[in-house]
N, CA, C and O atoms as a DFTB+ gen file, in Angstrom:
544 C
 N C O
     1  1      19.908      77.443     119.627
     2  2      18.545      77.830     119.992
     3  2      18.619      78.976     120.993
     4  3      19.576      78.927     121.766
     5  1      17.903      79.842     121.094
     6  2      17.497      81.131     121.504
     7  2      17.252      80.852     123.000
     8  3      17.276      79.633     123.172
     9  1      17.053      81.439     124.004
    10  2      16.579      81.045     125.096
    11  2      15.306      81.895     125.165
    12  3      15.070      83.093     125.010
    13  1      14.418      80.572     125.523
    14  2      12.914      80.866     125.378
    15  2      12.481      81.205     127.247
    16  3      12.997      80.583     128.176
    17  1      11.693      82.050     127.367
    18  2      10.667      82.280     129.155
    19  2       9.898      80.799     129.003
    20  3       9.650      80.200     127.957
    21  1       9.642      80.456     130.186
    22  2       8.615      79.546     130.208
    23  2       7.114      79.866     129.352
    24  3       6.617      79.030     128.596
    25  1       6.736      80.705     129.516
    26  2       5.634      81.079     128.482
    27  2       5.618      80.721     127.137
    28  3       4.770      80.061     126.535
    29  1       7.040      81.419     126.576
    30  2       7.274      81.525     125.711
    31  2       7.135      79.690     124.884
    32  3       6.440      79.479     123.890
    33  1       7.947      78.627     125.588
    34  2       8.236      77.193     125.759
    35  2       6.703      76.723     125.433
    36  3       6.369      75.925     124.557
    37  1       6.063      77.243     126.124
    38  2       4.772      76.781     126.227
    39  2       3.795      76.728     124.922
    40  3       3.198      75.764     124.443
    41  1       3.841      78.271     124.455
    42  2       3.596      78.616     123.517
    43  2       3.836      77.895     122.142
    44  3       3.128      77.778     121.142
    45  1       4.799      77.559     122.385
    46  2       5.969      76.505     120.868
    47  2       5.179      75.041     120.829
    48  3       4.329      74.496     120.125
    49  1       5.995      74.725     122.046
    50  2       4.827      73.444     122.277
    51  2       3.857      73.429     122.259
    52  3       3.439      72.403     121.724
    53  1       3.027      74.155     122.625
    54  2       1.220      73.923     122.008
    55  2       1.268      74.080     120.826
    56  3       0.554      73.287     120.212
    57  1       1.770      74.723     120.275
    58  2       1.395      75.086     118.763
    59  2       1.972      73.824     117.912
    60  3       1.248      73.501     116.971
    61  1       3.078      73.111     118.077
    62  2       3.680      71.989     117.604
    63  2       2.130      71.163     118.069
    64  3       1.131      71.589     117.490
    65  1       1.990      70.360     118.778
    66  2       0.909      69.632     118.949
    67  2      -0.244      69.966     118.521
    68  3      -0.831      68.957     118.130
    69  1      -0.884      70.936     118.399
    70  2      -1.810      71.354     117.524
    71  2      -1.724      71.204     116.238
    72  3      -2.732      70.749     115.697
    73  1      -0.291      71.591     115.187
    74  2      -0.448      71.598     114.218
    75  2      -0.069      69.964     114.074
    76  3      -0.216      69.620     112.901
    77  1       0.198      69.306     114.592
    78  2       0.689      67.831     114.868
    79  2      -1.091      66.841     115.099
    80  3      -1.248      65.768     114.518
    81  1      -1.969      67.312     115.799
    82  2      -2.803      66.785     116.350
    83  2      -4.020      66.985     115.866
    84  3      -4.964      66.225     116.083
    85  1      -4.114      68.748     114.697
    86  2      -5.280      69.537     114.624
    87  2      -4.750      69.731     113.101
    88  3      -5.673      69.196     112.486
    89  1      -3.971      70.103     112.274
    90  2      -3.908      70.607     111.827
    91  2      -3.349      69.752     110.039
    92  3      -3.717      69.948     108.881
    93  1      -2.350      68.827     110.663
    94  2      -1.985      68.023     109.688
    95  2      -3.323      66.738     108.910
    96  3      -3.705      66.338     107.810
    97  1      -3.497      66.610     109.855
    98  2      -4.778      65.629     109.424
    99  2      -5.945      66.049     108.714
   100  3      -6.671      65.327     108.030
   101  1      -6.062      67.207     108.918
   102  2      -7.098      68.151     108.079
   103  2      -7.001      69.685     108.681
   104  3      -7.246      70.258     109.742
   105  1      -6.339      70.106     106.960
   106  2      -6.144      71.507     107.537
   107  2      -6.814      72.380     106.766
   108  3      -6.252      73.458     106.567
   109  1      -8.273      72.129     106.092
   110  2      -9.272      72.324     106.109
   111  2     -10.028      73.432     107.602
   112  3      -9.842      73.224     108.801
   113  1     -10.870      74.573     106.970
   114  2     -11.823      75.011     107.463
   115  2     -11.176      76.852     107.867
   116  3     -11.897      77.844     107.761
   117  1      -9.903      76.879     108.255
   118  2      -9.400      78.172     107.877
   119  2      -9.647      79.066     107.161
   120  3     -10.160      78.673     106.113
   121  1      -9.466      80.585     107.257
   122  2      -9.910      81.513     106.490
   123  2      -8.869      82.499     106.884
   124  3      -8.689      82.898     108.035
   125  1      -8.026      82.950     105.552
   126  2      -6.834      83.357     106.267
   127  2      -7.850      85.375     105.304
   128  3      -7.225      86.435     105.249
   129  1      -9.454      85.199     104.730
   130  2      -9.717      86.362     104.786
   131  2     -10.934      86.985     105.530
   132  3     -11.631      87.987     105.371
   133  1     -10.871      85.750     106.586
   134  2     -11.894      86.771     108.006
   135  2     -11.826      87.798     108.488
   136  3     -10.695      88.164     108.808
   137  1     -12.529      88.359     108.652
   138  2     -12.484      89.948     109.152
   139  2     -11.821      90.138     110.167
   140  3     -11.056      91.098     110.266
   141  1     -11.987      89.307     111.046
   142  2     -11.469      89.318     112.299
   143  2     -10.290      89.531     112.481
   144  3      -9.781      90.268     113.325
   145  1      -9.291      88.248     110.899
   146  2      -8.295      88.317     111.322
   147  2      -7.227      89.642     110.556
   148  3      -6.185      90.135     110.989
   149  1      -8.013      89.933     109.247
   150  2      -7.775      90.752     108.359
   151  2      -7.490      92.104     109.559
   152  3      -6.445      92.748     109.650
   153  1      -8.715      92.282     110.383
   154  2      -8.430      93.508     111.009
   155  2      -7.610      93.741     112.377
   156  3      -7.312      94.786     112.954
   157  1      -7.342      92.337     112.700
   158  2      -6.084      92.564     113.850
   159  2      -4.994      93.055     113.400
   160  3      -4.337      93.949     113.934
   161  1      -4.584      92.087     111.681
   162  2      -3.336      92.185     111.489
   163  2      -3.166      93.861     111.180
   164  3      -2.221      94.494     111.650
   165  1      -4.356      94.567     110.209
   166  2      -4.572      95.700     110.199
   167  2      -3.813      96.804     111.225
   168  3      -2.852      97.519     110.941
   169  1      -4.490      96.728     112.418
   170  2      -4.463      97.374     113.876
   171  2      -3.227      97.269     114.501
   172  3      -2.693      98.271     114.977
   173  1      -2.660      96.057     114.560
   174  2      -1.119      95.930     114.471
   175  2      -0.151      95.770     113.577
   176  3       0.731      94.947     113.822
   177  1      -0.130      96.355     112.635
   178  2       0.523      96.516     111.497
   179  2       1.018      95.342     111.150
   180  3       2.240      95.365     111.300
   181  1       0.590      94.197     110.706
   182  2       1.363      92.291     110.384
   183  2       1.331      92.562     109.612
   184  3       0.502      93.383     109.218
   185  1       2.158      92.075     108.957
   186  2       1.939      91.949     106.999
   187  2       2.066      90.195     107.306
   188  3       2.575      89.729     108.326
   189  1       1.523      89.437     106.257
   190  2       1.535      87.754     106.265
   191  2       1.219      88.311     104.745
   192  3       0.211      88.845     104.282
   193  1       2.736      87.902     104.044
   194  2       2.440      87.503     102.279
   195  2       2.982      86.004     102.480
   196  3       3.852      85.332     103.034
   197  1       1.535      85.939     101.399
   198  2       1.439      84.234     101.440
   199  2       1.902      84.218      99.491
   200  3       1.386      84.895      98.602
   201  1       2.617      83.562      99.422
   202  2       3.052      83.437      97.992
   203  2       2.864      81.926      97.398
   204  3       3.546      80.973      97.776
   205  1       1.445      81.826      96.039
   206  2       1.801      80.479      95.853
   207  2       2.633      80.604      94.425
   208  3       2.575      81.750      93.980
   209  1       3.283      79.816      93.729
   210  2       4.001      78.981      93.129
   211  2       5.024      79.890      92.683
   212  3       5.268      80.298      91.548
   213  1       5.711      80.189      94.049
   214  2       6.831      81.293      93.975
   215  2       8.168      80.160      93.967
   216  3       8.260      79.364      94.901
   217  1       9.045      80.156      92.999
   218  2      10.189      79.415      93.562
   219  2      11.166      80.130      94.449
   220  3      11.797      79.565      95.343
   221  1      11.272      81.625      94.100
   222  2      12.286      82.462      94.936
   223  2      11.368      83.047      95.977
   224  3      10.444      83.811      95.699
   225  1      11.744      82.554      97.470
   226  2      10.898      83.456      98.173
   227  2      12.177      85.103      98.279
   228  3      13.346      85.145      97.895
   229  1      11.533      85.972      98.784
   230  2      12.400      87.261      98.619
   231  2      12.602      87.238     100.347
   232  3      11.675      87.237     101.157
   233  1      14.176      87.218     100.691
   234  2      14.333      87.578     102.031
   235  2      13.947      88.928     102.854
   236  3      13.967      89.985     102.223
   237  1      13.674      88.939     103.929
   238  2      13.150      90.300     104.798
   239  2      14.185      91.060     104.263
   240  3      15.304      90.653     103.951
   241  1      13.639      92.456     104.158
   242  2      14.857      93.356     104.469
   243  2      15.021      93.710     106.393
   244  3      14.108      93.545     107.202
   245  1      15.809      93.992     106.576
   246  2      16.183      93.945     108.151
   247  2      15.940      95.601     108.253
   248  3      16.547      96.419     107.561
   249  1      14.953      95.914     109.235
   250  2      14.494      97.603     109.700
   251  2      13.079      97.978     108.838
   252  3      12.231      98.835     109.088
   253  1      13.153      97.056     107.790
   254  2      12.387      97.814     107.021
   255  2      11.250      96.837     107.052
   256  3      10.165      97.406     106.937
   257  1      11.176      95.473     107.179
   258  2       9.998      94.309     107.242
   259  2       9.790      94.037     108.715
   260  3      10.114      92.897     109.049
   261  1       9.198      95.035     109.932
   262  2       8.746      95.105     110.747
   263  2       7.532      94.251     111.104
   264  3       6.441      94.821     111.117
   265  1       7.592      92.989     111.386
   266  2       5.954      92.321     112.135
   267  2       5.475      91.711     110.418
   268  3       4.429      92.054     109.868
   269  1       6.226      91.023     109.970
   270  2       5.893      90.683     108.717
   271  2       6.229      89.210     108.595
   272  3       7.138      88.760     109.292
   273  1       5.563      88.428     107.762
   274  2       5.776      87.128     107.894
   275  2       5.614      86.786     106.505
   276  3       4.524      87.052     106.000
   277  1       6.654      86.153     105.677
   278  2       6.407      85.812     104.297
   279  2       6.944      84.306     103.976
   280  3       7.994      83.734     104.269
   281  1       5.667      83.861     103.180
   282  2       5.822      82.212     103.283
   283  2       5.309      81.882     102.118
   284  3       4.637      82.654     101.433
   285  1       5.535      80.945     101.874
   286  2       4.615      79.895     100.395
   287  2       3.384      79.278     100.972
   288  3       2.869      79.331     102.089
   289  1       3.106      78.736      99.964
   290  2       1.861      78.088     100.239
   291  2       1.401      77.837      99.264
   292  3       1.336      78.456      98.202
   293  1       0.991      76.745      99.625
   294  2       0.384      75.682      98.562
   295  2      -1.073      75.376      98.187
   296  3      -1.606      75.170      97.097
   297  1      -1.685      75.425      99.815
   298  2      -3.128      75.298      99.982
   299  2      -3.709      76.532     100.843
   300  3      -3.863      77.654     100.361
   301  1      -3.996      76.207     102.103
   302  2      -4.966      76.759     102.910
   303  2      -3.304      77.752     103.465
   304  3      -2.218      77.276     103.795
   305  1      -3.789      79.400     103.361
   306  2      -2.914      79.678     103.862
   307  2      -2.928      79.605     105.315
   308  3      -1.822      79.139     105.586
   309  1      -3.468      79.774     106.244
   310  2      -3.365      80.132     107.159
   311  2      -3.005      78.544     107.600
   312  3      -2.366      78.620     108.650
   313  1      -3.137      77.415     107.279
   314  2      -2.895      76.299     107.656
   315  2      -1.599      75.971     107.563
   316  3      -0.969      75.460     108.489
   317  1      -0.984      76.332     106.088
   318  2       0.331      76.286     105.876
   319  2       1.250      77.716     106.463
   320  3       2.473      77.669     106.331
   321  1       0.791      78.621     106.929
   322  2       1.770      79.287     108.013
   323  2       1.576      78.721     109.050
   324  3       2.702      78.667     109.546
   325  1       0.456      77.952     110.160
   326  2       0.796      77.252     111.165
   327  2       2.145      75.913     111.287
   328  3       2.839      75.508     112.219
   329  1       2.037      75.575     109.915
   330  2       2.895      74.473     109.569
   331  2       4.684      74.631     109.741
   332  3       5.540      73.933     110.283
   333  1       4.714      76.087     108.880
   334  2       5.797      76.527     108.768
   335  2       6.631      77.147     110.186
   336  3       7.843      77.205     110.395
   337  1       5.374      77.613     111.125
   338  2       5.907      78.224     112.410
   339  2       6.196      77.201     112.855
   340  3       7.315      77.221     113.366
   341  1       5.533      75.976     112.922
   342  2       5.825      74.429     113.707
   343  2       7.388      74.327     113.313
   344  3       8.329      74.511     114.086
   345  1       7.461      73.988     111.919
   346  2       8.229      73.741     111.591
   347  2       9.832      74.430     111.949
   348  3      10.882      73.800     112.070
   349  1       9.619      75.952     112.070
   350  2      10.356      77.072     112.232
   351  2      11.120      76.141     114.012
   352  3      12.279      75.771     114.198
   353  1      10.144      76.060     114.799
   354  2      10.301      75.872     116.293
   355  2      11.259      74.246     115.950
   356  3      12.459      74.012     116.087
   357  1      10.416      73.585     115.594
   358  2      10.982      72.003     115.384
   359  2      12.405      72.006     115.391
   360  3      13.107      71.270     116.086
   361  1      12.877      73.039     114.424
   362  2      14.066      72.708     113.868
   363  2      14.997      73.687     114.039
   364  3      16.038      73.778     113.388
   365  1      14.659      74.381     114.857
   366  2      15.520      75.481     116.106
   367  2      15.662      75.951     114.904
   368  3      16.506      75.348     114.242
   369  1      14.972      77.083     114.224
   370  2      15.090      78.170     113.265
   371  2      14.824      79.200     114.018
   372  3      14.206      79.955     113.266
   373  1      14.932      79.812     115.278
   374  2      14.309      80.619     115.882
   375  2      14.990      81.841     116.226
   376  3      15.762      81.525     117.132
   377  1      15.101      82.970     116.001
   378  2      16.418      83.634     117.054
   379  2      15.251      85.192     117.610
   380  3      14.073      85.513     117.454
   381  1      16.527      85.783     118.317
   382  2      15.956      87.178     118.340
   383  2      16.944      88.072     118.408
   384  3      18.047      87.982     118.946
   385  1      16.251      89.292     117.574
   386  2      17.431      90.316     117.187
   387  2      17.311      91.130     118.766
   388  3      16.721      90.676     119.746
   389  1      17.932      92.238     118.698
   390  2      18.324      93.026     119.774
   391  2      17.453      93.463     120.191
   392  3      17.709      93.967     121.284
   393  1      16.398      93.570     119.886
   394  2      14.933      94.234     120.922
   395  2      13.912      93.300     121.406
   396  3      12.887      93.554     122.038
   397  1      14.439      92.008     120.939
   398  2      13.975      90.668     121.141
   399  2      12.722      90.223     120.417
   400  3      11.788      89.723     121.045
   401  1      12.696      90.350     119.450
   402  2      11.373      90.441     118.271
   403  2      11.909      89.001     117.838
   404  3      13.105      88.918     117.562
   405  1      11.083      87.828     117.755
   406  2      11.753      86.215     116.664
   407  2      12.145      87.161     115.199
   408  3      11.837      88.227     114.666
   409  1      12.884      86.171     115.018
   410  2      13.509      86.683     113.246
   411  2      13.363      84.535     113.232
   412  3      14.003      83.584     113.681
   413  1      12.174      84.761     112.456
   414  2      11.979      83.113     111.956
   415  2      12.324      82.702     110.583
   416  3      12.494      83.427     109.603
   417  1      12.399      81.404     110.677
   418  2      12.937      80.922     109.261
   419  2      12.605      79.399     108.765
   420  3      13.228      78.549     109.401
   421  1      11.617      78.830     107.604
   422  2      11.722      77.499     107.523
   423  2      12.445      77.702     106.397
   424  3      12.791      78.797     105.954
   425  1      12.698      76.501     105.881
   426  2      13.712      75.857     104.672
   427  2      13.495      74.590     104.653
   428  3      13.479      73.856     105.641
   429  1      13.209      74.082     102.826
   430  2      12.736      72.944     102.729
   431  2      13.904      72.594     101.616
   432  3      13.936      73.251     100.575
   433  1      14.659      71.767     101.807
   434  2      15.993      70.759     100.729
   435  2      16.204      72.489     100.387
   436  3      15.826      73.132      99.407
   437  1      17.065      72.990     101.784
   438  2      17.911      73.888     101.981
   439  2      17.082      75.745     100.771
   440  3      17.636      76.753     100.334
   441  1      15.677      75.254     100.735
   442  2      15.274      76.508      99.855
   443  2      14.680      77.307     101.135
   444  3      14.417      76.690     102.167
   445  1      14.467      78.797     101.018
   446  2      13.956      78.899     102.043
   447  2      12.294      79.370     102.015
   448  3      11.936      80.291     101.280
   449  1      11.592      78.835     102.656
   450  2       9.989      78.964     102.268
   451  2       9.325      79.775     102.897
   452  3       8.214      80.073     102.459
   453  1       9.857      80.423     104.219
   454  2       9.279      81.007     105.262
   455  2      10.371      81.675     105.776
   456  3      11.535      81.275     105.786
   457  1       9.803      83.020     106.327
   458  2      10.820      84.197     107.046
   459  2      10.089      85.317     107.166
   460  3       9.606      85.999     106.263
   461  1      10.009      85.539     108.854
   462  2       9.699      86.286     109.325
   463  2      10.318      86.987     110.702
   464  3      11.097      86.273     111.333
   465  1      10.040      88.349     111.242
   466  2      10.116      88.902     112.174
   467  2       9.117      90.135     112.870
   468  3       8.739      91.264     112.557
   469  1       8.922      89.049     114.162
   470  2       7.632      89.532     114.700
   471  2       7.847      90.170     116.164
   472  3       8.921      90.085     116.761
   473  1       7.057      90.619     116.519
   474  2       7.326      90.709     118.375
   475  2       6.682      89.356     118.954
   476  3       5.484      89.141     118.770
   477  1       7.197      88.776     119.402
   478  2       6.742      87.467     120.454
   479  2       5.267      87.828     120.648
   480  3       4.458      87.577     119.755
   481  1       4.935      88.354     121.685
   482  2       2.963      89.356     121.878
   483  2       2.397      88.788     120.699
   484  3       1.833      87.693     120.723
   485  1       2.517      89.475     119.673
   486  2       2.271      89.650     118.442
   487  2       1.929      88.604     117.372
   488  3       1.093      88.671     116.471
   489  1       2.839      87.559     117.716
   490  2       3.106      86.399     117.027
   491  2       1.872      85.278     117.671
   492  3       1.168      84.596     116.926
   493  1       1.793      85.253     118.919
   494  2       1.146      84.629     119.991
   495  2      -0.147      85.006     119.293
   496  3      -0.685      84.279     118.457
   497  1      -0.669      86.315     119.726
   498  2      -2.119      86.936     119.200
   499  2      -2.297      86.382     118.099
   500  3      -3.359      85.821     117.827
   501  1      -1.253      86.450     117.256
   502  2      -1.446      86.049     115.730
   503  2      -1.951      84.336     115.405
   504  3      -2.763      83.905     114.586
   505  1      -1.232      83.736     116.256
   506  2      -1.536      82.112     115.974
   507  2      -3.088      82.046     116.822
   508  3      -3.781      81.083     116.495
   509  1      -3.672      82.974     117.862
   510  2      -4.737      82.661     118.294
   511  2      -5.645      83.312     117.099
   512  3      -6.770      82.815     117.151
   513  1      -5.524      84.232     116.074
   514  2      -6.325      84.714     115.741
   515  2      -6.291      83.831     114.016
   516  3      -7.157      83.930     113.147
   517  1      -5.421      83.276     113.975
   518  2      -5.129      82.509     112.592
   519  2      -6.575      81.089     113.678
   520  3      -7.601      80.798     113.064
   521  1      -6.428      80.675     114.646
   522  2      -7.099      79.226     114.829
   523  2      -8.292      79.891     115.244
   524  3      -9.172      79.031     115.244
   525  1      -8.641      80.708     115.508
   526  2     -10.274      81.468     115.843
   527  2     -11.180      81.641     114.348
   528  3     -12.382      81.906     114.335
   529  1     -10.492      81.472     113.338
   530  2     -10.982      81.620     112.330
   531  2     -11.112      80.359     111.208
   532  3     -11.221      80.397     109.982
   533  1     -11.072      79.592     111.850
   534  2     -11.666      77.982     111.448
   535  2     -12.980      77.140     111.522
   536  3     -13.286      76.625     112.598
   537  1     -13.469      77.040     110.836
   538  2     -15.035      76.852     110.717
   539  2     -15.337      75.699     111.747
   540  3     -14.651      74.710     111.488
   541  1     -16.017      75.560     112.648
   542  2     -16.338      73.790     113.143
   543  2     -16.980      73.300     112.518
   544  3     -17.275      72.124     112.734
């Protein structure tokens, strides 16, 4: 495991309990095509490909998949990338390359479903702007 700032710690753990507390039980009401969030990722260049009934996910290329996050999904995307970041943290999938950006990774019976690399900032903004866009 990577060595995380206290912030950073913080960050993981809320988001584990959320998707633990908020998210598994009904992950219902998301909108992974709100404007809101459509135009952050826009403004900061994110890419989030959500792929459903992909068996091969395609690995990052390294230099060239900058702030990009590519995952499966089954249902609600934006529910099932909260899942996968949980998951990513859970199971110490976490690292950071040399400018300190996460290079994330889930894997389910060793396939891999999720992989991304983001700037930390970035990633943060991103999980607030993925849960701002959930209906009450």
């Amino acid at each position: 495991m990577i060595s995380l700032s206290n912030p950073e710690k913080l960050f993981w753990a809320n988001l584990l309990i959320y998707v633990e507390q908020e998210v598994k039980p009904n992950s219902k009401g998301f909108s992974f095509k709100k404007k809101s969030l459509t135009k952050f990722c826009k403004q900061n260049g994110i890419v989030l490909e959500s792929l459903k009934n992909s068996k091969a996910l395609p690995a990052l290329t390294p230099g060239k998949d900058k702030n990009t996050i590519r995952f499966k999904c089954s249902g609600s995307a934006c529910a099932d990338l909260l899942r996968h970041l949980r998951t990513a943290f859970a199971h110490f999938n976490i690292s950071k390359d040399a400018k300190g950006n996460y290079e994330l990774c889930d894997k389910h019976n060793g396939v891999l479903t999720m992989a991304g690399h983001i700037k930390p900032k970035l990633l943060i903004a991103l999980v607030e702007q993925i849960k701002s866009t959930r209906s009450k």
